[in-house]
C-alpha positions in Angstrom: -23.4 -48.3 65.6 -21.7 -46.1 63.4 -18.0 -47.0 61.4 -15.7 -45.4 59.2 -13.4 -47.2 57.6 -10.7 -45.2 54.3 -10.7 -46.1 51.1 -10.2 -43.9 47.5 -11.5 -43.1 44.0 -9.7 -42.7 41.1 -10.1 -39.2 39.1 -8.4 -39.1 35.7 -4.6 -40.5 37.1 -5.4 -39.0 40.4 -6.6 -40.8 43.5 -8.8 -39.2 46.1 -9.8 -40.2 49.3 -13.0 -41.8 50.1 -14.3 -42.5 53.8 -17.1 -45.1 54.0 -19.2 -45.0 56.7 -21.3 -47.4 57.5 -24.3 -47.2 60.1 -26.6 -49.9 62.0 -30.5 -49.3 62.6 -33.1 -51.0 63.9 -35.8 -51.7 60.7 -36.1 -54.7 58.8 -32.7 -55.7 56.8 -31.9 -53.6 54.0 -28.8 -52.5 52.5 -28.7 -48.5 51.6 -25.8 -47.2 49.8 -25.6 -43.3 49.1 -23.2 -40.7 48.2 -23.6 -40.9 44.0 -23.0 -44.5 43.3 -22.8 -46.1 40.3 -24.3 -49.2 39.5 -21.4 -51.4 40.0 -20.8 -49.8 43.4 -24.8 -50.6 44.4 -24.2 -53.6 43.1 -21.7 -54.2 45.6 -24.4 -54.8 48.6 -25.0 -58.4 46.9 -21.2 -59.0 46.7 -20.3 -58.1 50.2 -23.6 -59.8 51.9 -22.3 -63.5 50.2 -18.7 -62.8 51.0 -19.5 -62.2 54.5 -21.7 -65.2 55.1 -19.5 -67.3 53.0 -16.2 -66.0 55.2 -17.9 -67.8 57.8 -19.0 -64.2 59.5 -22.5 -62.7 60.5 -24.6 -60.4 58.1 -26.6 -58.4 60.2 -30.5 -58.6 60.0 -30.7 -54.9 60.9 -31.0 -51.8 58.5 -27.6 -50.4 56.8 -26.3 -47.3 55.4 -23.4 -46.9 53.6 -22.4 -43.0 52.6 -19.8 -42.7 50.4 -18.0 -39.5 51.3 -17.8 -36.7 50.1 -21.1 -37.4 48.2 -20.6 -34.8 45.3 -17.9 -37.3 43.6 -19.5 -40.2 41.4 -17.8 -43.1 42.9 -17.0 -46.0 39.8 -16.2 -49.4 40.0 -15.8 -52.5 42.9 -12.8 -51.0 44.9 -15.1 -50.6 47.6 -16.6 -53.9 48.4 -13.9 -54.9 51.3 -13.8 -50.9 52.7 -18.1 -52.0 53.1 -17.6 -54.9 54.6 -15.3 -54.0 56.6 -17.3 -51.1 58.5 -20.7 -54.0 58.1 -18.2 -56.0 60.1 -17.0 -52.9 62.5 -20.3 -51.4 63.2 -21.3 -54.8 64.2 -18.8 -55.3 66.7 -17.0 -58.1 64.8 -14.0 -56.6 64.5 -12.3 -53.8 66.5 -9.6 -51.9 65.3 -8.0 -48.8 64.8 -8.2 -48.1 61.0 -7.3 -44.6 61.3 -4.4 -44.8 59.3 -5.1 -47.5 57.1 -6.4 -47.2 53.3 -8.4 -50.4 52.3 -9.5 -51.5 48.8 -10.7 -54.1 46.9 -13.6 -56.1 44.9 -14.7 -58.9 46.7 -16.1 -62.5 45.0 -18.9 -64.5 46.5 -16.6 -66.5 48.2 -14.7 -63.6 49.9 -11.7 -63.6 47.6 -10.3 -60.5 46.9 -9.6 -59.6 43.4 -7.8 -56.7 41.1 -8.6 -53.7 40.9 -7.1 -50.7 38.6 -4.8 -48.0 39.5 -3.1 -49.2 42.6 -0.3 -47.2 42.0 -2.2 -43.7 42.2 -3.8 -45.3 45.2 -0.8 -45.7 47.0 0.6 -42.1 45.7 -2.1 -40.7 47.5 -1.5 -42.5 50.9 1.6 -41.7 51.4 1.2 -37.6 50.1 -1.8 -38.0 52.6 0.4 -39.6 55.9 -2.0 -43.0 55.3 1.0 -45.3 56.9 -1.2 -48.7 56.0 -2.6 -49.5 52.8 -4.6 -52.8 52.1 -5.3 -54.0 48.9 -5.8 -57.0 46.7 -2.5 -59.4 46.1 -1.9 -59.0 42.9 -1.6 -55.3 43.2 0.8 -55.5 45.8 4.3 -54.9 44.2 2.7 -52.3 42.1 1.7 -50.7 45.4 5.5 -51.1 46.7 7.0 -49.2 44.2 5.7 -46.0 46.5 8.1 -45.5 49.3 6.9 -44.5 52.7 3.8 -46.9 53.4 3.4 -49.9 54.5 1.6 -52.6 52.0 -0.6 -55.4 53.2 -1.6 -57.9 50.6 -4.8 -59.2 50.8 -6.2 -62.3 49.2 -9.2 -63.2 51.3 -11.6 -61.3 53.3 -10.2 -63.3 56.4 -6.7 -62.0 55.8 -7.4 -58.4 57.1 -10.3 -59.9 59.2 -7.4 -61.8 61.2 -4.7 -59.4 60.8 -6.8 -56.6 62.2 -8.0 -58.9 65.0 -4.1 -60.2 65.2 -4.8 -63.9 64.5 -3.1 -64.0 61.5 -0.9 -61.2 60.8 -0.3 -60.6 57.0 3.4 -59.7 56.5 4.0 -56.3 55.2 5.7 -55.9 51.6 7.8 -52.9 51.9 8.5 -50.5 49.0 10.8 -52.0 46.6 14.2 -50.8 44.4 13.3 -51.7 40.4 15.7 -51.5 37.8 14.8 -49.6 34.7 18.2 -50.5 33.3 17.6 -54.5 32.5 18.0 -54.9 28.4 14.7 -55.0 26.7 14.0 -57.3 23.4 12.9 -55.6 20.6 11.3 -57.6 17.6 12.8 -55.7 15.1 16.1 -54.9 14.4 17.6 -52.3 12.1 20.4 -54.4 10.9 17.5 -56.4 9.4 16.3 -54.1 7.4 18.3 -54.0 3.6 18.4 -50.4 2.3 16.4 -47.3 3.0 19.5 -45.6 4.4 18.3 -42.0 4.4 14.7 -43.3 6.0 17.0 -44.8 8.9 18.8 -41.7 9.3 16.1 -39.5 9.4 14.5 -41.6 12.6 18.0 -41.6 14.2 17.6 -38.1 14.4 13.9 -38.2 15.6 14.9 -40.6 18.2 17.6 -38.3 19.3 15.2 -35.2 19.9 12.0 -36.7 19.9 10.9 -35.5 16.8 7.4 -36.3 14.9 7.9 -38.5 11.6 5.5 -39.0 8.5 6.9 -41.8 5.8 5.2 -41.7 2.4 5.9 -44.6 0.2 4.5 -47.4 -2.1 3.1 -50.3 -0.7 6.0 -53.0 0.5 8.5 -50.4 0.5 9.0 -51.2 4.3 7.5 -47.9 6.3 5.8 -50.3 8.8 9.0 -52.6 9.3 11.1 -49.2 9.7 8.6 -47.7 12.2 8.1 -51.3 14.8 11.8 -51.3 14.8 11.8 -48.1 16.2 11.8 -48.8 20.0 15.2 -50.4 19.5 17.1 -47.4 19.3 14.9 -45.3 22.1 17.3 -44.8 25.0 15.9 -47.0 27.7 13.1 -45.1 29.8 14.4 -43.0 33.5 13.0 -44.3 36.9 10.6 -41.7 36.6 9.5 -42.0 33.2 8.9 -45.9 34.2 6.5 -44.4 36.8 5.0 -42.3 34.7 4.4 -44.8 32.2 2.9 -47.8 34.7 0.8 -45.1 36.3 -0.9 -44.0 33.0 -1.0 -48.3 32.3 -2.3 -48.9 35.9 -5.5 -46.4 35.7 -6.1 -48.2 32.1 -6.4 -51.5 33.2 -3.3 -52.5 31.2 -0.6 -54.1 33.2 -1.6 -57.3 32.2 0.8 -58.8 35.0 3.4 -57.7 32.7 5.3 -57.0 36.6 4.7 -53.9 38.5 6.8 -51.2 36.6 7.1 -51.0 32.6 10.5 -51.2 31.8 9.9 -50.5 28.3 9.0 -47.3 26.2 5.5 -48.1 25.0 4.9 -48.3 21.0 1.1 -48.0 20.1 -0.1 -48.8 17.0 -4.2 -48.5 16.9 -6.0 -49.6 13.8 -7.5 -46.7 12.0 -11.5 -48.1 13.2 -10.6 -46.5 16.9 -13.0 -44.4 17.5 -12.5 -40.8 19.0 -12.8 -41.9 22.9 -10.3 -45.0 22.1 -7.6 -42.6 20.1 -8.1 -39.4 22.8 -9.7 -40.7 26.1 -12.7 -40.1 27.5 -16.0 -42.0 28.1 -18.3 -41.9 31.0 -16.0 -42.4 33.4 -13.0 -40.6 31.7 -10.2 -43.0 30.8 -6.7 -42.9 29.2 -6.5 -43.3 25.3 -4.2 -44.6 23.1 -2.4 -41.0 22.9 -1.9 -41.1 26.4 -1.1 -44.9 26.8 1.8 -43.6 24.2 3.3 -41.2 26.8 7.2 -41.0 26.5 7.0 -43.4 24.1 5.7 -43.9 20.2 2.3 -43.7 18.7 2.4 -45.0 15.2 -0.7 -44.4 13.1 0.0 -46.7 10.0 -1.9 -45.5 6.6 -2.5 -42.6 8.4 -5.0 -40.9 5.6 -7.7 -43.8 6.6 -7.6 -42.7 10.3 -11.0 -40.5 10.6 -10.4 -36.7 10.6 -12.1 -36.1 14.4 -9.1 -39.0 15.5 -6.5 -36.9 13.4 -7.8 -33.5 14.5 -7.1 -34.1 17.9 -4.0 -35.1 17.9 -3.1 -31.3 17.1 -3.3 -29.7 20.5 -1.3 -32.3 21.8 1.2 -32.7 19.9 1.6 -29.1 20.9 0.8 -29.1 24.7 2.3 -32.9 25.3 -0.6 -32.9 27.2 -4.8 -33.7 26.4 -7.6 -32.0 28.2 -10.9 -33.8 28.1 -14.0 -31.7 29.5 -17.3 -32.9 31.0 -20.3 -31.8 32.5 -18.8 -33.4 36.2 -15.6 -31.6 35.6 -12.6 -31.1 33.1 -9.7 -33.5 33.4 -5.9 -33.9 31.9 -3.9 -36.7 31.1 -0.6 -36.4 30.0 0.3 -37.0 26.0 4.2 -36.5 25.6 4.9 -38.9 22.6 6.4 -39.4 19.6 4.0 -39.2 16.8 5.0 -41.5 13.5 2.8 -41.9 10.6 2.8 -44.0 7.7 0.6 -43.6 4.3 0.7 -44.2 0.5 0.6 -41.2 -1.9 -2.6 -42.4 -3.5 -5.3 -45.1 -2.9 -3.8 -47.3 -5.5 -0.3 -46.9 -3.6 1.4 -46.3 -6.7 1.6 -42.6 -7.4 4.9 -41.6 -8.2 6.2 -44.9 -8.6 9.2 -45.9 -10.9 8.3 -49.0 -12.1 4.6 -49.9 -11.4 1.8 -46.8 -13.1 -0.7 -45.1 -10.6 -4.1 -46.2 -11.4 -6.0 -42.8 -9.9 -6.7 -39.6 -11.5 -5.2 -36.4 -10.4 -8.3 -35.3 -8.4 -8.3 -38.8 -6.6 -4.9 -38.2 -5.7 -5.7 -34.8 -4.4 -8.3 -35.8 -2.3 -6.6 -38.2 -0.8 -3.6 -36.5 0.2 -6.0 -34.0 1.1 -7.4 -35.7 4.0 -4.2 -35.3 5.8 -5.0 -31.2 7.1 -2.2 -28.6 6.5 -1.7 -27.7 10.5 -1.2 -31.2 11.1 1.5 -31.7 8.4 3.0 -28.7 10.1 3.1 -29.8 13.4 5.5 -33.0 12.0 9.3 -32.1 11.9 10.3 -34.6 9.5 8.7 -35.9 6.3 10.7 -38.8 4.2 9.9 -39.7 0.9 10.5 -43.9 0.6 11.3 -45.7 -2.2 11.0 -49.6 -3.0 14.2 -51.2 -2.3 16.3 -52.7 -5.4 16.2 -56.4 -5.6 20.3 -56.2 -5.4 19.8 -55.0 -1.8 17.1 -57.2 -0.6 19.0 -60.4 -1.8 22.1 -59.1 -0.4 23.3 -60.8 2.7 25.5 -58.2 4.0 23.1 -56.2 6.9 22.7 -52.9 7.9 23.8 -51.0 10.8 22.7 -53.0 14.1 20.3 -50.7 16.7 22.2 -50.6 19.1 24.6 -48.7 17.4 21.9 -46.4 16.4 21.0 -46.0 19.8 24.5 -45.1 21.5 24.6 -42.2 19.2 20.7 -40.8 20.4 22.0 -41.7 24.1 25.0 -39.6 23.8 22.6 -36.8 21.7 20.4 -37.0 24.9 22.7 -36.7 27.6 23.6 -33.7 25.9 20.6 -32.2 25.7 19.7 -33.0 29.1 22.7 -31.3 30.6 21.9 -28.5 28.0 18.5 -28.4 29.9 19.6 -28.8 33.7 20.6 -25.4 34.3 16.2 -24.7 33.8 15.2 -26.9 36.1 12.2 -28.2 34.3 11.1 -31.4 34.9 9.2 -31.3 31.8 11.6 -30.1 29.0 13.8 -33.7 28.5 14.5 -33.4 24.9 15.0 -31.0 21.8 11.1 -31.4 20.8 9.7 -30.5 23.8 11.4 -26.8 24.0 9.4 -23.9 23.5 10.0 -20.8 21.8 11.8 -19.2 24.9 14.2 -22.6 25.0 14.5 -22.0 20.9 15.5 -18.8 20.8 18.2 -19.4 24.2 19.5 -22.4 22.9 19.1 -22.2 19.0 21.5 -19.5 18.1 22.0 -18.9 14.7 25.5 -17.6 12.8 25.1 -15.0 10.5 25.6 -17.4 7.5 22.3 -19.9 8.9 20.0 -16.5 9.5 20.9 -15.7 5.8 19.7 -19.4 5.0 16.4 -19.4 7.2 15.3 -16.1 5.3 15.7 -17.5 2.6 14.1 -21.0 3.0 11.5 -19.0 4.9 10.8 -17.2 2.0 10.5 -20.2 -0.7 9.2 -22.3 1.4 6.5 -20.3 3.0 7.8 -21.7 6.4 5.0 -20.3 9.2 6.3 -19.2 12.4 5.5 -23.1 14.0 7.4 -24.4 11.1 10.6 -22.0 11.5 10.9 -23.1 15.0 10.6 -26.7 14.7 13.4 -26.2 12.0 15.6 -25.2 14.0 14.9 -27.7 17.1 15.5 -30.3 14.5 18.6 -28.5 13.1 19.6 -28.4 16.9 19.3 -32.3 17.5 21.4 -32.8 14.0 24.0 -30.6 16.1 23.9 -32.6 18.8 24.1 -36.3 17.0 27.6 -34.4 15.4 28.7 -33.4 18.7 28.7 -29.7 17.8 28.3 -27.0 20.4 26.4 -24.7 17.9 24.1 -25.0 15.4 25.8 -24.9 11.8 24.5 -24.2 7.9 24.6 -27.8 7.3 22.7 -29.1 10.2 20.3 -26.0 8.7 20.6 -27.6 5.4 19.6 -30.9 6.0 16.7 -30.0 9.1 15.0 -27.8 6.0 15.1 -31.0 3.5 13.0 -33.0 6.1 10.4 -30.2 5.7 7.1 -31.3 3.7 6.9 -30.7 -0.2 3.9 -31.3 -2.5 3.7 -34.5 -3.7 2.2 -33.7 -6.5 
């Protein structure tokens, strides 16, 4: 007998549907499973055969074929054990049900338990854009599921839950989608009003956080870049509804939640050591999976002594910073995961740490110094909007008791700076254009008029400063955010003025 039961893949952040059908010959017993399988998906025949038996059901001693539909997409990981034995179980008459509209998945243990699996959340985005009105899946997955209006959520912990529900023993009670609060205050580690001095450093990443502008520090070691940069989240303005979903959808497909609760509240801050590798920092793999540029989305990706990071790692961050988007391409197919961050870096001057330093002498030569700062590639440096020179703090400072300003006055200024750049940017209707850095040179040249007196300035710092086209642009997207932290309507000579001195100079 022939059964079909639903079930889905996941394709980059995408889920697509999957139908499993299972068929019943006569032959000796043997377990056949086609339709481009991996190995933990053949695997699955073992899995499903002592969860069966050990459910207290009957295996059958016949010959079975399992197609995994359509058969031209590779099918990855254990989702499918409980969609298998739950045709095995239909195609043997043991249960009869209408599974129509029902999406099942889940990994099954020996004993029948169902366990996580990864990207619920796409899962249950494609059930309800697809008019699946059920949706069975592991337990723990659940209130992820239930943030997706529209469909109706079974939890499942044992393969006897849906055995009885579908049989209506045992009916499994139905968690209905569920209204999350992205609004709930968040505790950030660092503070700003713990960090003494470096008032010009704090400014400059007011104004980043305000427009979502890319930052590189350059400092001696102990000068506090790092401290500056983990403090950063604190002034973020707390992430939309739909910048939440974004986020745990990217975090879901990763593997990440880490029963952290079904949506991230919190604007992610990655920080990956500068061993990553290029799959780790971009994505990729085998089976194509998020990296840490993407696990970064609407949030921060720090790269601390950024001039040790490999140049493949820091090559590729150029087309998305760009794009806010990454495109990895394979032989199977080309797919895109979104990469919308805010890009900090951190990094001495020299190897020694010490170059320019007041009160302690550089140990490198001039060509050392070269080379290192040379690792860092000019269209990378162009592609940041702000570059800030730190210091070491004065003693007088660091034994001072008196603190500086508290984040969360920091961050009521970059709220008010957003809301009004989004209401700047609601007349476009683009879903995609939130802040100041993610215009694009038709947004620049609408919203980033300049007076006669700022067009004189621009052609003449264009001039000295041998600002390229990307360059003059990002200028004045920064000198727009300045504008907006002031609460000006348009932008002025000094928010000009003070955009341009946040532009890179040698350092040597």
């Amino acid at each position: 007998m022939l059964a079909r039961v639903r079930s889905c893949a996941i394709v980059g952040l995408d889920a697509e549907p999957i139908e499993v059908e299972v068929d019943i010959a006569s032959g000796l017993e043997r377990l056949t499973v086609v339709g481009l399988p991996s190995a933990a998906v053949r695997e699955s025949g073992e899995r499903v055969r002592s969860a069966i038996a050990n459910s207290g059901f009957f295996y059958p001693q016949h010959r079975l074929t399992v197609n995994l539909a359509p058969a031209d997409l590779r099918k990855e990981g254990p989702a499918y054990d409980l969609p298998i034995a739950l045709g095995i179980m239909a195609a043997s008459r043991q249960v009869l049900a209408d599974l129509e509209d029902a999406l099942v998945v889940g990994e099954l243990g020996l004993d029948g338990a169902v366990r996580h699996v990864n990207g619920a959340l796409s899962m249950a985005a494609m059930a309800q854009q697809r008019g699946y009105r059920r949706l069975f899946l592991p337990e723990p997955n659940a209130s992820e599921a239930a943030l997706i209006e529209g469909i109706d959520v079974y939890p499942v912990s044992h393969l006897n839950d849906i055995i009885g529900h579908l049989t209506g023993q045992n009916e499994i009670p139905c968690q209905n989608a569920t209204t999350f609060s992205v609004e709930e205050e968040v505790v950030y580690p660092v503070d700003f009003k713990d960090i003494r001095g470096q008032e010009h450093a704090k400014r400059a990443f007011e104004i980043a956080c305000a427009g979502s502008h890319n930052v590189r520090l350059v400092g001696p070691p102990g000068s506090g870049k790092t401290l500056m940069a983990r403090a950063l989240p604190s002034i973020l303005p707390a992430a939309t509804l739909r910048e939440s979903l974004e986020i745990t959808r990217i975090y879901s497909v990763a593997g990440e939640l880490n029963g952290a609760g079904p949506l991230i509240r919190a604007r992610p801050f990655r920080a990956p050591h500068h061993t990553i590798s290029h799959a780790g920092m971009v994505g990729g793999g085998r089976v194509p999976r998020p990296g840490e540029i993407s696990l970064a989305h609407r949030g921060i990706l720090f790269l601390d002594e950024l001039p040790e990071f490999g140049s493949k790692n820091l090559e590729s961050l150029r087309q998305p910073l760009e794009d806010k988007v990454v495109t990895i391409s394979r032989a199977a197919g080309t797919l895109s995961f979104p990469a919308n961050f805010m890009f900090v870096a951190a990094m001495n001057p020299c190897p020694c740490g010490y170059f320019g330093d007041e009160r302690r002498p550089c140990n490198c030569s001039m060509m050392t110094v070269q080379r290192y700062q040379g690792r860092i590639s000019g269209p990378l440096i162009d592609r940041i909007d702000i570059h800030v020179d730190v210091a070491r703090v004065p003693v007088e400072k660091l034994s001072s008791l008196e603190g500086g300003e508290p984040s969360a006055q920091l961050r009521q200024r970059v709220e008010q700076a957003r809301a009004r750049q989004q209401a700047r940017f609601a007349q476009l209707d683009k879903t995609n254009l939130v802040v100041n850095g993610d215009m694009g040179p038709g947004e620049v040249q609408r919203f980033c008029p300049l007076k006669e007196s700022g067009k004189n300035l621009m052609t003449a710092a264009v001039r000295q400063m041998d600002l390229s086209a990307r360059a003059y642009h990002r200028v004045l997207k920064l000198a727009r955010t300045i504008a907006d932290l002031a609460g000006d309507k348009e932008i002025d000579t000094p928010h000009l003025a003070e955009a341009l001195q946040y532009r890179a100079r040698a350092m040597i």
